[in-house]
C-alpha positions as CSV (number, residue, x, y, z in Angstrom):
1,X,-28.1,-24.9,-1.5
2,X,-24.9,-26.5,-0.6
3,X,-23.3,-28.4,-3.6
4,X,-22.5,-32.8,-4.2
5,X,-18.5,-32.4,-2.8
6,X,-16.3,-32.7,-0.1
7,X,-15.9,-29.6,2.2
8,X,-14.1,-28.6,5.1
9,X,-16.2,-25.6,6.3
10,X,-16.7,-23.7,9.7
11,X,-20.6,-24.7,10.1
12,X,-21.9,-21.1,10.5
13,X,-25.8,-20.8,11.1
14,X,-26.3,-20.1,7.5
15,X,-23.9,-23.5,6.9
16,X,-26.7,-25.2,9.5
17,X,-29.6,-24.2,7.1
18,X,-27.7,-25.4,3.8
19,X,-27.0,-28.9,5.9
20,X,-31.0,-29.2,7.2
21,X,-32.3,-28.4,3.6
22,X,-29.6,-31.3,1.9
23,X,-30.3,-33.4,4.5
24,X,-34.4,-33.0,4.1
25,X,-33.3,-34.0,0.4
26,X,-31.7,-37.6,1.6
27,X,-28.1,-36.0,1.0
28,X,-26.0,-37.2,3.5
29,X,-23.8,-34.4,5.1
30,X,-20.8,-35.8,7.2
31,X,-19.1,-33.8,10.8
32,X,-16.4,-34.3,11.6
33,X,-14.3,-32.7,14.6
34,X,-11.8,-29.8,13.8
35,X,-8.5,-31.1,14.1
36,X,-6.8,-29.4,17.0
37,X,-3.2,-28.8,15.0
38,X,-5.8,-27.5,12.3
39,X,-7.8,-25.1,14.4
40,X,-6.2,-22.1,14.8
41,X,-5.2,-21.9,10.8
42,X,-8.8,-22.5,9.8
43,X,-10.9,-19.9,12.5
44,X,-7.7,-17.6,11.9
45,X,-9.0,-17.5,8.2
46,X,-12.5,-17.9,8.9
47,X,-12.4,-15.2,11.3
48,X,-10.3,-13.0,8.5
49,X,-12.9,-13.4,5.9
50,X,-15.6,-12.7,8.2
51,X,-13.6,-9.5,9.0
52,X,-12.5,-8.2,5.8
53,X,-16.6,-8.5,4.6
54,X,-17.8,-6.3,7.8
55,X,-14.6,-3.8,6.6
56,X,-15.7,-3.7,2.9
57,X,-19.3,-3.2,4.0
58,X,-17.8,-0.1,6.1
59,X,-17.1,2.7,3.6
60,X,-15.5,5.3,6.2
61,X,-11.8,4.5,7.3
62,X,-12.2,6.0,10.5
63,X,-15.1,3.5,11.1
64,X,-12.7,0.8,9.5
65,X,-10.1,1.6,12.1
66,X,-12.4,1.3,14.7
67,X,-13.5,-1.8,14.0
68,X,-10.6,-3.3,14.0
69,X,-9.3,-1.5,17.5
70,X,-12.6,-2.8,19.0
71,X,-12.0,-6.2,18.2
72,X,-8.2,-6.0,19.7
73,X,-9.6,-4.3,22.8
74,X,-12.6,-6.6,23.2
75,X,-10.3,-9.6,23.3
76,X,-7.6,-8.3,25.5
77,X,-4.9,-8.4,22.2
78,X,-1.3,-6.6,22.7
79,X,-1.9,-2.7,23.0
80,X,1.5,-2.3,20.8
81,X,-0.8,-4.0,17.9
82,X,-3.7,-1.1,18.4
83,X,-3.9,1.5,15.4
84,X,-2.9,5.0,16.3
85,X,-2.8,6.8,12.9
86,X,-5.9,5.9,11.0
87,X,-5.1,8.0,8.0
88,X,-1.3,7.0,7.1
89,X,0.8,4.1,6.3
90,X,4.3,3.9,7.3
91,X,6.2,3.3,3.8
92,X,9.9,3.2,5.0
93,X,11.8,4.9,6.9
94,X,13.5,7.5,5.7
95,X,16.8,9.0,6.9
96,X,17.2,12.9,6.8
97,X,20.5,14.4,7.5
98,X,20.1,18.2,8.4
99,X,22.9,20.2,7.3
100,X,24.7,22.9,10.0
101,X,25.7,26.0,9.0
């Protein structure tokens, strides 16, 4: 049941039911369009969170990975930003001299 407040929420279909149920209890829920400067901030976070639930809900990394690859591929994002090694994360790089003898 959505709250008495001010919000500035992505109406999602479960954010449609809360509105219909307020508004069937004479609240009065106001739209208002998503500022265009705005827009990619707020579905950039909205999309985040909506990301990072289906990835905690996924308990295999290999699954996790591929999640995330499908999405990039799906929507045509840069190959270069594609995860190759689904096991590892790159800490630093580290120099290594080799010594001749």
């Amino acid at each position: 049941m959505l709250k008495k407040g001010i919000y500035e929420n992505i109406i999602n279909q479960r954010m449609e039911r809360e509105i219909h149920t307020a508004e069937t209890e004479n609240l009065v829920c106001v739209r208002e369009e998503i500022d265009n400067t705005e827009a990619p901030q707020m579905l950039a976070d909205y999309l985040a969170k909506a990301i990072r639930q289906k990835l905690q809900e996924t308990e295999d990394l290999q699954d996790r990975m591929a999640i995330i690859n499908r999405i990039l591929t799906e929507y045509g994002l840069i190959e270069d930003v594609q995860i190759t090694d689904t096991s590892n994360l790159l800490m630093g790089p580290v120099f290594v001299s080799f010594l001749k003898i």
